[in-house]
C-alpha positions in Angstrom: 20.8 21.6 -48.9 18.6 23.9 -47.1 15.2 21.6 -47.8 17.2 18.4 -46.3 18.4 19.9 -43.4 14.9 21.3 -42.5 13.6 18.1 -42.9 15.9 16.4 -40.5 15.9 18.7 -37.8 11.9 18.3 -37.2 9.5 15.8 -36.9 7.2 14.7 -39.0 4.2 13.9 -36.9 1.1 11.4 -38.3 -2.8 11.9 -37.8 -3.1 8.9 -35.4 0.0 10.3 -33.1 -1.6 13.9 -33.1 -4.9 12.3 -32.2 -3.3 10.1 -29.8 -1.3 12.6 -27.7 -4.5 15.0 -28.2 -6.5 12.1 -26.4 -4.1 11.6 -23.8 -3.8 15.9 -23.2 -7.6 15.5 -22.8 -7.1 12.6 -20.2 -4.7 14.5 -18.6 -6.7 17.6 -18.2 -9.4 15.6 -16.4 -7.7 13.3 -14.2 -6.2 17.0 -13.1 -9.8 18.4 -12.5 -11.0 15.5 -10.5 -8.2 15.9 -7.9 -8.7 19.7 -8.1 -12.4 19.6 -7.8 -13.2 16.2 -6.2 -16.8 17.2 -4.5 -18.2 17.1 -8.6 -17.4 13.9 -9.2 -18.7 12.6 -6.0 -22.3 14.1 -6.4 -22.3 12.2 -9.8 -20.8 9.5 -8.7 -23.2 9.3 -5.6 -26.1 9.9 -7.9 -24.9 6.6 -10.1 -24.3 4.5 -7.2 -28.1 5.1 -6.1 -29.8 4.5 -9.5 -27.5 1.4 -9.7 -26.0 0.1 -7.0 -22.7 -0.1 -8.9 -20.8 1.2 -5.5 -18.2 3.6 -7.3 -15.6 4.4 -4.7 -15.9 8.6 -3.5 -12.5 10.1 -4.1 -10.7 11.6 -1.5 -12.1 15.6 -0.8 -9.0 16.6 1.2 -8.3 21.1 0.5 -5.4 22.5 -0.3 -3.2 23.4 2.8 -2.7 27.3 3.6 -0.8 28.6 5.6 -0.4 30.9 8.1 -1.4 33.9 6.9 -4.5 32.1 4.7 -5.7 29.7 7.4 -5.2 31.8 10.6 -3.3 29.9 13.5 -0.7 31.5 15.7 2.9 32.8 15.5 5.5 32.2 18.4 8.2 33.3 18.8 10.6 31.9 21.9 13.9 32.1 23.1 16.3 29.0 24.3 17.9 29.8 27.7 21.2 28.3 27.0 23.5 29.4 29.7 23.9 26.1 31.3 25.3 24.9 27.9 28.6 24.8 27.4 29.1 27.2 24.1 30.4 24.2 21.3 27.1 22.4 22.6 24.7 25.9 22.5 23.8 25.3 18.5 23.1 21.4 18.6 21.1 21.4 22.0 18.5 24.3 20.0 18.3 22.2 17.0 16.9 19.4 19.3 14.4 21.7 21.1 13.5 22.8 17.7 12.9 19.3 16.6 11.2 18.4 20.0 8.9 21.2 19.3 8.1 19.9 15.7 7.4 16.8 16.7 5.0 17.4 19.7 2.8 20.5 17.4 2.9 17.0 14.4 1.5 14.9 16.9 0.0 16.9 20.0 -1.9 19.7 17.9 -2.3 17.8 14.4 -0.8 20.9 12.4 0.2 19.3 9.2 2.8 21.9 8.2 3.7 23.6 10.7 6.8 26.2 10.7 9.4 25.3 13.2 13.0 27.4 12.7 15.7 28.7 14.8 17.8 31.8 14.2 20.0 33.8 16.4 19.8 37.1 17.5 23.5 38.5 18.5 24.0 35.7 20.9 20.8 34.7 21.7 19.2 31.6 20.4 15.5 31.6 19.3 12.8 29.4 17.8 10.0 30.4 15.4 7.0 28.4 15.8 3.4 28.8 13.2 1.0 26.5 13.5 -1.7 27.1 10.5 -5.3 26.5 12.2 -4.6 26.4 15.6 -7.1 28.5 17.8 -6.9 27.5 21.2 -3.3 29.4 21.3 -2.8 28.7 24.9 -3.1 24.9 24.7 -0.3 25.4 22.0 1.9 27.5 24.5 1.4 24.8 26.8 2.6 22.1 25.0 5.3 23.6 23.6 6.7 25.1 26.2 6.8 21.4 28.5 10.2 20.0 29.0 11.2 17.3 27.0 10.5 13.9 28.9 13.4 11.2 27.8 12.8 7.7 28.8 13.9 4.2 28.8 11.9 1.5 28.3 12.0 -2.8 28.3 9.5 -5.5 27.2 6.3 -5.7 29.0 5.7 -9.4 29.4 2.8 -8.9 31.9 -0.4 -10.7 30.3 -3.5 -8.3 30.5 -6.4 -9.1 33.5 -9.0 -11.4 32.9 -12.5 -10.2 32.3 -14.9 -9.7 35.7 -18.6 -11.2 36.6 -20.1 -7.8 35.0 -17.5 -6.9 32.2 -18.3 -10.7 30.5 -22.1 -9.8 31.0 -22.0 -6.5 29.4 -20.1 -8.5 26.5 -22.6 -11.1 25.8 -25.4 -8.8 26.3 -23.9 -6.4 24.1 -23.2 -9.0 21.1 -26.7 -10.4 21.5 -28.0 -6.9 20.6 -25.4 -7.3 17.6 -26.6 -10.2 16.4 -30.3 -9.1 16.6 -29.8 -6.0 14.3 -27.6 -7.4 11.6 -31.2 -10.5 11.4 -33.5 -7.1 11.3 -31.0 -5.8 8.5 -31.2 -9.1 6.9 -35.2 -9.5 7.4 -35.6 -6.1 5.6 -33.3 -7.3 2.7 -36.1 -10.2 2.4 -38.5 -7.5 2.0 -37.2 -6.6 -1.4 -35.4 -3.1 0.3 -32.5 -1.5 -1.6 -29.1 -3.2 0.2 -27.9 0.6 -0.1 -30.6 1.7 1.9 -30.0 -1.1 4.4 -26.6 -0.2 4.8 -27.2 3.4 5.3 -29.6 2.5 8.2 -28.1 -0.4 10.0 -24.4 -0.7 9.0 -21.6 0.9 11.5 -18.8 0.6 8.9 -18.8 4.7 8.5 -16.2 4.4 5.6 -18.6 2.4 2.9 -22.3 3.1 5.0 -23.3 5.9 3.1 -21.9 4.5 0.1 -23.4 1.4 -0.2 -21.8 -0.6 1.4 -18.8 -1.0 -1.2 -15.8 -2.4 -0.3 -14.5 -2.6 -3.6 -12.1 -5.3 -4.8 -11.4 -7.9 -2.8 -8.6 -10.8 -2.8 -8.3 -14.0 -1.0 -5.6 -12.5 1.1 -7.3 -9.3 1.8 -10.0 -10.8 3.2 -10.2 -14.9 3.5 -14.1 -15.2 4.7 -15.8 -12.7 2.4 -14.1 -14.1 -0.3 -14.5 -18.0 0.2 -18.0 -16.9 0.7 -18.2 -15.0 -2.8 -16.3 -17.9 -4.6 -19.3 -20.1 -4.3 -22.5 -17.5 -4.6 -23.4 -15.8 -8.2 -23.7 -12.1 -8.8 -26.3 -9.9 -7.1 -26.7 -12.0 -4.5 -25.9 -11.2 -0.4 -25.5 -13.9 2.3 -28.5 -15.7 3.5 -26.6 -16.2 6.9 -24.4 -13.6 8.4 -20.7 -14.1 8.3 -19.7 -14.2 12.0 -15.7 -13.0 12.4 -14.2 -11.6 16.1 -14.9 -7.7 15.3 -18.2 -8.6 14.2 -20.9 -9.7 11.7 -21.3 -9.0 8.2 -24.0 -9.2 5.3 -21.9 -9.6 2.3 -23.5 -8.7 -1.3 -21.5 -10.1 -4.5 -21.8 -7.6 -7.6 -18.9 -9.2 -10.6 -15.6 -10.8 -10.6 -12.4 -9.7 -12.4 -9.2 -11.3 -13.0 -6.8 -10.6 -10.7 -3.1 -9.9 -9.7 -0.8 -12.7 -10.6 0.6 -14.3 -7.1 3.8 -16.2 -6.7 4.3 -18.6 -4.0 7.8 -19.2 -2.7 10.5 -19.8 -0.3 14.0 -18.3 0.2 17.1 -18.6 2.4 18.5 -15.3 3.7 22.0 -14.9 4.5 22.0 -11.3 6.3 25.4 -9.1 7.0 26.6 -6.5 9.3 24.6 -3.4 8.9 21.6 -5.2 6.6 18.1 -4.3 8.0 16.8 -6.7 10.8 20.1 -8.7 11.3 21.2 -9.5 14.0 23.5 -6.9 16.0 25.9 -9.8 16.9 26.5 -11.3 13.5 30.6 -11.1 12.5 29.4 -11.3 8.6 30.8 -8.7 6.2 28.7 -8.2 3.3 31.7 -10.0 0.9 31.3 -12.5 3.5 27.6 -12.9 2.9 27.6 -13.1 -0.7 30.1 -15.8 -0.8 28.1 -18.0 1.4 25.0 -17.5 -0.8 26.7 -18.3 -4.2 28.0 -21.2 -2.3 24.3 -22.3 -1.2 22.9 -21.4 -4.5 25.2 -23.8 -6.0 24.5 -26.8 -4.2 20.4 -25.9 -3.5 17.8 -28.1 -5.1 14.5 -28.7 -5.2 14.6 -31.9 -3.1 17.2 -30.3 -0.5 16.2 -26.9 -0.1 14.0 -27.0 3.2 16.8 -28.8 4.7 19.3 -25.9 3.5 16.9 -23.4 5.0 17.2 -25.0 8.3 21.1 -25.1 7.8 21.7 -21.6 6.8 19.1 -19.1 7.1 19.5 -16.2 9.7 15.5 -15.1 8.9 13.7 -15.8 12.7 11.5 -18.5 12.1 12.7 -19.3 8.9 13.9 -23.4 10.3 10.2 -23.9 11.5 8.6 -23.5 8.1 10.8 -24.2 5.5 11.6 -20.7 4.4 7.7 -20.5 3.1 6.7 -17.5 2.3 3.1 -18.5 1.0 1.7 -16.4 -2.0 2.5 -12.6 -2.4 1.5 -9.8 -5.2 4.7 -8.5 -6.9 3.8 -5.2 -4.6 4.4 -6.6 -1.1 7.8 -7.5 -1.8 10.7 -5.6 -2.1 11.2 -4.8 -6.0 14.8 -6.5 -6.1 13.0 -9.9 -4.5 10.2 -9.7 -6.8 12.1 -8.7 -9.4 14.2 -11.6 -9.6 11.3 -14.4 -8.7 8.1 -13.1 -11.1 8.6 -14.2 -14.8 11.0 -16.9 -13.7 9.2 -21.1 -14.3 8.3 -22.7 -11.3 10.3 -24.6 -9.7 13.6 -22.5 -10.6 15.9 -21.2 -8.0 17.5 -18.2 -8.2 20.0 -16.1 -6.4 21.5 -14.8 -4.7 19.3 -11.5 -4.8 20.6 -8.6 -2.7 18.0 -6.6 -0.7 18.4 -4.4 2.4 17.7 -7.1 4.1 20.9 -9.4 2.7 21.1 -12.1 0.0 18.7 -14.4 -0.5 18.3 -17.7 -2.7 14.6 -17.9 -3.2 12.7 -21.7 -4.8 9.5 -20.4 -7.0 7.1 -23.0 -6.0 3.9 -21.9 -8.0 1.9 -19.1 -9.7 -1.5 -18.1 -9.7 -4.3 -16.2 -10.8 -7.3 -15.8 -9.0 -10.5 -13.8 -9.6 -11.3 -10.7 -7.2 -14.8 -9.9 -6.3 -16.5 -6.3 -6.1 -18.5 -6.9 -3.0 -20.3 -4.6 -0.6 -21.3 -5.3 3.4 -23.8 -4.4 6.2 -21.8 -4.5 9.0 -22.3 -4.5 13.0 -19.6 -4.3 15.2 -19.1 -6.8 18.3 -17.8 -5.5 21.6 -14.5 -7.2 22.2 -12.3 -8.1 25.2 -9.4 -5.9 24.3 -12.7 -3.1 24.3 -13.1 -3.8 28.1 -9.3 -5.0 28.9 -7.6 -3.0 26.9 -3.8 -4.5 26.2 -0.8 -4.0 27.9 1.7 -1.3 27.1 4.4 -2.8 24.5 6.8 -1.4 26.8 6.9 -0.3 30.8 9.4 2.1 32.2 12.5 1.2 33.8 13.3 4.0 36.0 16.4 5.1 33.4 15.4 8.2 31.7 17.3 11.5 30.6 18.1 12.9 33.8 21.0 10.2 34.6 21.8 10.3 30.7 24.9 13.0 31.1 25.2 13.1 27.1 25.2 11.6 23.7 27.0 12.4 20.8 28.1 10.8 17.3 31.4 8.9 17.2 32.9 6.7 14.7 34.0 2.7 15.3 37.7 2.8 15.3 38.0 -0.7 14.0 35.1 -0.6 11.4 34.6 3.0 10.9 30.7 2.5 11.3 28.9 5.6 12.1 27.3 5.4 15.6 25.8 7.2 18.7 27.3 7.2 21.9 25.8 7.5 25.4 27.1 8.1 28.5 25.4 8.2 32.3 26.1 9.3 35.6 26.4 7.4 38.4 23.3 6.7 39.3 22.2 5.6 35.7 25.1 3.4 34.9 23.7 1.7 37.9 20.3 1.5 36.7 21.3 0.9 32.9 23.7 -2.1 34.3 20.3 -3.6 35.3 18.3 -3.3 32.5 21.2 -4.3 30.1 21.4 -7.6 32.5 18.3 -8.6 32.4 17.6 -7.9 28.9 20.6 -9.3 26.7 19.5 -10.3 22.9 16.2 -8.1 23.9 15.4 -4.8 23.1 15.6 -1.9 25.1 13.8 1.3 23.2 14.3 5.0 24.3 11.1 7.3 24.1 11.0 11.0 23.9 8.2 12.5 24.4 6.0 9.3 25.0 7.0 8.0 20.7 10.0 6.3 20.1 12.9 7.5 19.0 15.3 4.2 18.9 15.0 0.4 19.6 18.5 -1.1 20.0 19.0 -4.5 21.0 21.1 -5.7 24.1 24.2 -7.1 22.9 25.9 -8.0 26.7 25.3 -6.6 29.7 27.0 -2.9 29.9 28.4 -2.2 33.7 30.4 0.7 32.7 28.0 3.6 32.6 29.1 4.0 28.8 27.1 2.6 25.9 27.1 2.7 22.1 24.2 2.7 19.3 25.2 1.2 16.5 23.3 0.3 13.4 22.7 1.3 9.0 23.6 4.8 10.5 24.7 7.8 8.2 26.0 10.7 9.0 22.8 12.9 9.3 20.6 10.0 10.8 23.1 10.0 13.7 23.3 13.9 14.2 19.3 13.8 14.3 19.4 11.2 17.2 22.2 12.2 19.4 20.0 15.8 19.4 17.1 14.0 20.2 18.5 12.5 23.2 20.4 16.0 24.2 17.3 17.0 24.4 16.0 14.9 27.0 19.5 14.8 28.6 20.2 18.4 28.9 16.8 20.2 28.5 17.0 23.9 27.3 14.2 26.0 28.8 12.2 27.8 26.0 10.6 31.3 27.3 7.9 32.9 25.1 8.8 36.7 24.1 6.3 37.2 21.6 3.0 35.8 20.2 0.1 36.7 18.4 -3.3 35.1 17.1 -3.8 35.4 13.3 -7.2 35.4 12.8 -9.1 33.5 10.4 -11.2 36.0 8.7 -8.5 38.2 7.8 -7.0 34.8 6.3 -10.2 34.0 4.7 -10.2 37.7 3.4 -6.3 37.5 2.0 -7.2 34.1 0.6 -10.7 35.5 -1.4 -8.6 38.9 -2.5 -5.9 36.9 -3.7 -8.0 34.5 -5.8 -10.1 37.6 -7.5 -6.9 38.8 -8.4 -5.7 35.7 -9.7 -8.7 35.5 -12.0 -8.9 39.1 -12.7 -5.1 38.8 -14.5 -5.4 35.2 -15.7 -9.3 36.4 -17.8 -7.3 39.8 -18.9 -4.2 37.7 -20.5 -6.9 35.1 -22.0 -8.7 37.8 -23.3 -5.6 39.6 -24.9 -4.6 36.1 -26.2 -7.8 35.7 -28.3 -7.9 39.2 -29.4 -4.6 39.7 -30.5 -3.9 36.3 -31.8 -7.4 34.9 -32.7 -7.6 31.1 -33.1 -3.9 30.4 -31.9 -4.8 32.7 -28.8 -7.7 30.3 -28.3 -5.9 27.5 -28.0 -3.1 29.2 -25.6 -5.9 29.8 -23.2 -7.3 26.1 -23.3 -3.3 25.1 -22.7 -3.4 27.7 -19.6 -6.4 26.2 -18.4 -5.0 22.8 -18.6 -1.8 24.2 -17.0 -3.4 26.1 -14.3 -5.3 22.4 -13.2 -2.5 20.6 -13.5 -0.7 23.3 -11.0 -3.3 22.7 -8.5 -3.5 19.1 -9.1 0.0 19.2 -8.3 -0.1 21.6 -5.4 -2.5 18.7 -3.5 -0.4 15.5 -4.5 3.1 17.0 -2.7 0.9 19.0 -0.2 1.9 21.9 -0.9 1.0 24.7 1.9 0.1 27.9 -0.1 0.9 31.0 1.2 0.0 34.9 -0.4 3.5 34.6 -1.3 3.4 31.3 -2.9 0.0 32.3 -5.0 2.2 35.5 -6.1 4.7 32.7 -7.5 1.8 30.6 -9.3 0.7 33.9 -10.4 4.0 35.0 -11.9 4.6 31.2 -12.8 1.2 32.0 -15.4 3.2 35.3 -16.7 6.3 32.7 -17.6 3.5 30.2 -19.3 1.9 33.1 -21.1 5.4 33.9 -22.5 6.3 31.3 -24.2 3.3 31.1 -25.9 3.7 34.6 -27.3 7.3 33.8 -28.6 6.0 30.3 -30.4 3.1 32.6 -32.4 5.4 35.8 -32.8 7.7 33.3 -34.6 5.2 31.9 -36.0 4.0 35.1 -37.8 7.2 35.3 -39.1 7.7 32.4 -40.7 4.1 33.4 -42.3 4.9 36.3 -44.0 8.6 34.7 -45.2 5.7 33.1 -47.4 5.5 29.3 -45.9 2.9 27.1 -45.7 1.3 26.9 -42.4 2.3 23.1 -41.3 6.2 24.2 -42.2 5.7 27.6 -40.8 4.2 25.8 -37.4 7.1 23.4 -36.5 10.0 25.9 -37.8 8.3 28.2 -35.6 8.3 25.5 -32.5 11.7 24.6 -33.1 13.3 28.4 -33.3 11.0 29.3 -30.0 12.7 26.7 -28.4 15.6 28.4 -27.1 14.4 31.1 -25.9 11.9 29.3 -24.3 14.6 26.9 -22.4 16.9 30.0 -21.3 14.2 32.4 -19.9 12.6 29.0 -17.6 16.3 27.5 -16.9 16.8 31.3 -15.4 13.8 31.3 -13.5 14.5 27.5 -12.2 17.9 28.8 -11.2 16.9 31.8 -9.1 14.2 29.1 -7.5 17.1 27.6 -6.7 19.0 30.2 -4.7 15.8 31.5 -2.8 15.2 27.8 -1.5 18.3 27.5 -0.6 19.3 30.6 1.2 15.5 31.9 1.7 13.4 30.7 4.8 9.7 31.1 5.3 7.4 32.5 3.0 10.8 33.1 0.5 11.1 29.5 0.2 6.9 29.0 -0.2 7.2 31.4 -2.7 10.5 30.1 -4.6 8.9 26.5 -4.4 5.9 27.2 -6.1 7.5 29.6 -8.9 9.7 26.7 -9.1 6.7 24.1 -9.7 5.4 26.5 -12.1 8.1 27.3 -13.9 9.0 23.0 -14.9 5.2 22.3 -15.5 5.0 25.9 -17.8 7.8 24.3 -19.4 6.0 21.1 -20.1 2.9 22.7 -21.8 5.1 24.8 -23.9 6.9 22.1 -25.2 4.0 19.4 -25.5 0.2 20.4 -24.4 0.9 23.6 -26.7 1.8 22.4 -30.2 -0.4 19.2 -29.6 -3.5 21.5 -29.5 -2.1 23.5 -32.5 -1.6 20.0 -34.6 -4.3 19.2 -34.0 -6.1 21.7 -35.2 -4.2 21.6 -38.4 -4.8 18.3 -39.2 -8.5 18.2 -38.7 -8.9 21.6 -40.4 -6.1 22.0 -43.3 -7.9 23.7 -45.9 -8.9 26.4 -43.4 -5.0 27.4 -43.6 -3.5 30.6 -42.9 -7.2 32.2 -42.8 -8.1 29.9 -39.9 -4.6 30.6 -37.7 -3.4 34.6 -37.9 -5.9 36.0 -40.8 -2.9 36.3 -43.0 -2.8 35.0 -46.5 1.0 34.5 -47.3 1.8 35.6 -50.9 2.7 32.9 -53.5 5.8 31.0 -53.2 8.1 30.4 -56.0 8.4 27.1 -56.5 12.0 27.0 -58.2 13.1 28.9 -55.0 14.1 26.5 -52.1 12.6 27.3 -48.6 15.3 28.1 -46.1 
């Protein structure tokens, strides 16, 4: 009984799936390292392109973001003067200064993560600013510190100036000397020079110049003129005659082709709804509504009859004009429910109705196609344009309404709907002005900028006299809060007045940051050194499963962007301890099962198996007190909990997989070694008319 129950509690693994999930921990491993450590693989990568002229792509070499106390910057702390506002009002009207504030330091100073948080002081209100890597601290005060500017804006319809006498004489004279140095790049290809080396001297693409031109993979949709052009030329060859386009003029080079992405062409009807992106504000349409209509259409829809449906039925702008056409797409530029639906279905099927965000939609497969895409590289040289000289009018020009009439907003609820939706409401002078704009621009749109970015875009339903206006829309709950604080913001500006700050500097950041990573190194060598002594060849392979854990960490830490903190690389740290752990409990159990006298496979996986819960509780503890920190922590707490808590699931994953795969491995390839090879401990015999339990 004991033998069968063994046997069904744990896997039995083969020698191809141990090899295979070996390969793919391998794979794993270096696909980790390259995003850790991308300026290695670029130097060889660079090295190849030269010698060959392959034209590898350079991966991105972004760091890791630190934080304040690793990166320097500067910490501000300021106080909202809120005795103009009216005490129910005093919490909401510092949450939108605080977001006002996080916006303009996202924008205004580039700080990627920067640390924007209020708190309250016995019944003052404050606001917590660190920007990581800001050192001109007064521009920062400055910008912060501006009142919030809330405007509202209509369609500019005013076509941009014509060129002068001298401006259209600088841009002839300008693409002449274009046109020259793209011939005395193509005259030195004649020569027999390198078209790397031509691109690194004459081409102003700075993205692919110093890479040799590539451009990778293109598609007849990515870019139509390269590609007819490579369509009818062989490998290795570049164009005899520059390829003339508006921004300027290209040599192209062909390398290979491969197969490409399938494309589907098609055409659809959409039948949109209340609340469904892009529809129409004034559509009466309930989504039940919508969805009877389109079974209805569906029903009668042919191939013969379906442009004519289109033009009957469709609410997509523009859809009448052309049939509904939507030419030929990948499967990735579509929504996945549309493309979903449409890929592995025959041509000429219809099918529907398919519900997207944007409403249903009955959609006619015309065709399908696979076309080749071409690695090509360029030399290119840019033309001056007329949008250089005359640049374009604004998208939108003021209209004289801004927040100063705009006496408040707030989040209401449609009594007949029960739609979630903002509010506004001006004083006399703006219900003036906003009676205007809402006159002149019915079924236009009419956004509201804060800050100079926009914030919302509704569209004018009717003209609005009464001074009183609401935004409705797909709003939820939290959407709505975030935008009525926006625009309380710019209604009823709170003054911010700086009480403290101070300049971190970054060599005491640069010194935290090297301290911290001896230290790191220091304690991980020590455990890896413990590991082999103390455990010999299992201990071995623990430390190539930290090493893969520790890369896959980092890897990780850059994907999410992560900002690491000293406390957050005391989490990693201690998330190392947790990964060390459950090593030592799969080979202390494994001992054990040793000296009960079993072989080493059956030893190994009872020893897996019995780890296992121990293993689970002590990281579903750790994951739980993540938890609470991120939840009720703030600042570094939360930096710290967060990356405990990264730690913590990807310790769990090597435990349970990279671990054993390593050990299996081993085994397999080296069985006769046994016991010997693993603990130095040579089992005594084992009965064999007593049963293993």
């Amino acid at each position: 009984m004991g033998q069968k129950y063994r046997q069904t509690r744990i896997k039995q693994f083969t020698r191809r799936e141990i090899t295979l999930r070996t390969f793919g921990t391998l794979v794993l491993f270096v696909l980790c390292a390259l995003i850790v450590l991308p300026s290695y693989a670029n130097r060889v990568f660079s090295s190849i392109n030269k010698s060959t002229n392959i034209g590898l792509p350079m991966l991105p070499d972004k760091g890791f973001n630190l934080g304040l106390d690793l990166q320097g910057g500067a910490h501000l702390i300021y106080e909202a003067k809120t005795d103009q506002v009216t005490s129910t009002d005093k919490a909401g009207s510092v949450e939108g200064v605080r977001d006002v504030i996080e916006r303009r330091v996202r924008g205004g100073l580039g700080v990627a993560e920067p640390l924007v948080q209020t708190t309250r002081v016995g019944s003052a209100y404050r606001i917590i600013v660190e920007l990581p890597g800001v050192t001109d601290v007064n521009t920062a005060i400055k910008m912060i510190g501006e009142t919030p500017v809330l405007e509202f804006k209509e369609a500019n319809t005013e076509p941009p100036r014509s060129l002068t006498t001298e401006e259209q004489k600088q841009l002839k004279e300008y693409n002449l000397a274009a046109d020259k140095k793209a011939a005395s790049a193509l005259a030195d290809l004649r020569r027999g020079k390198e078209f790397a080396e031509v691109a690194a001297t004459y081409s102003e693409d700075e993205k692919s110049k110093n890479n040799g031109g590539d451009l990778g993979f293109i598609t007849q949709v990515s870019h139509p003129e390269f590609y007819a052009w490579a369509s009818t030329h062989n490998d290795n060859t570049y164009s005899a005659t520059p390829i003339k386009l508006a921004d300027g003029v290209s040599i192209i080079k062909r390398f290979f082709e491969q197969p490409g992405k399938k494309e589907v062409s098609a055409a659809h009807i959409l039948i949109c709804y209340q609340g469904a992106t892009g529809c129409d504000p004034a559509t009466t349409k309930t989504k039940d509504q919508a969805k009877t209509d389109a079974i209805n259409i569906k029903n009668q829809a042919t191939v013969q009859n379906f442009a004519d449906l289109v033009k009957q039925f469709s609410t997509e702008p523009g859809a009448a004009a052309r049939g509904g056409e939507l030419g030929f797409f990948t499967k990735e530029t579509m929504v996945p429910e549309f493309a979903n639906a449409v890929w592995d279905v025959p041509a000429g099927s219809i099918v529907g109705p398919v519900e997207t965000q944007f409403g249903y939609h009955i959609i006619y497969k015309k065709a399908e196609q696979v076309l080749p895409e071409y690695k090509v590289a360029r030399i290119f040289v840019k033309y001056l344009q007329t949008t250089d000289l005359v640049p374009l009018a604004d998208e939108w020009k003021p209209t004289g309404l801004s927040g100063k009439q705009l006496a408040k907003a707030e989040v209401t609820e449609d009594t007949r709907t029960g739609q979630i939706q903002v509010s506004l409401n001006f004083d006399s002078d703006g219900a003036k002005l906003f009676a205007d704009i809402t006159t002149r621009n019915v079924n236009k749109e009419v956004a509201i900028f804060l800050d100079g970015a926009p914030i919302s875009v509704p569209r004018v339903n009717e003209p609005i006299l009464s001074g009183s206006a609401v935004i409705s829309g797909s709003f939820n709950l939290q959407d709505a809060k975030l935008l009525a604080q926006r625009l309380n913001s710019g209604a009823l500006p709170v003054p911010v007045e700086l009480i403290s700050q101070e300049k971190v500097d970054a060599t005491l950041g640069q010194g935290s940051l090297t301290k911290s990573f001896k230290a790191g190194l220091v304690g991980l060598l020590l455990v890896m050194i413990f590991m082999v002594l103390y455990y010999r060849l299992p201990g071995l392979l623990s430390v190539i499963s930290l090493l893969i854990y520790a890369a896959l960490n980092l890897a990780i830490f850059k994907l999410i962007g992560v900002t690491l903190t000293l406390a957050g690389i005391a989490g990693f740290i201690l998330s190392i301890g947790m990964a060390v752990d459950a090593n030592v409990l799969q080979f202390e159990r494994l001992k054990e099962e040793l000296r009960l006298g079993k072989n080493l496979k059956s030893a190994m996986e009872e020893a897996f198996w019995r780890a296992w819960p121990s293993i689970r509780d002590s990281h579903v503890t750790g994951l739980i007190s993540c938890v609470l920190l991120i939840w009720f922590g703030s600042g570094f707490i939360q930096g710290f909990a967060v990356i405990l808590g990264i730690g913590t699931l990807v310790s769990l994953f090597t435990a349970i997989s990279i671990t054993r795969t390593i050990v299996r491995f081993i085994f397999y390839y080296f069985p006769e070694k046994g016991n010997r090879l693993f603990l130095g401990y040579t089992p005594p015999p084992v009965n064999s008319n007593q049963p293993e339990l």
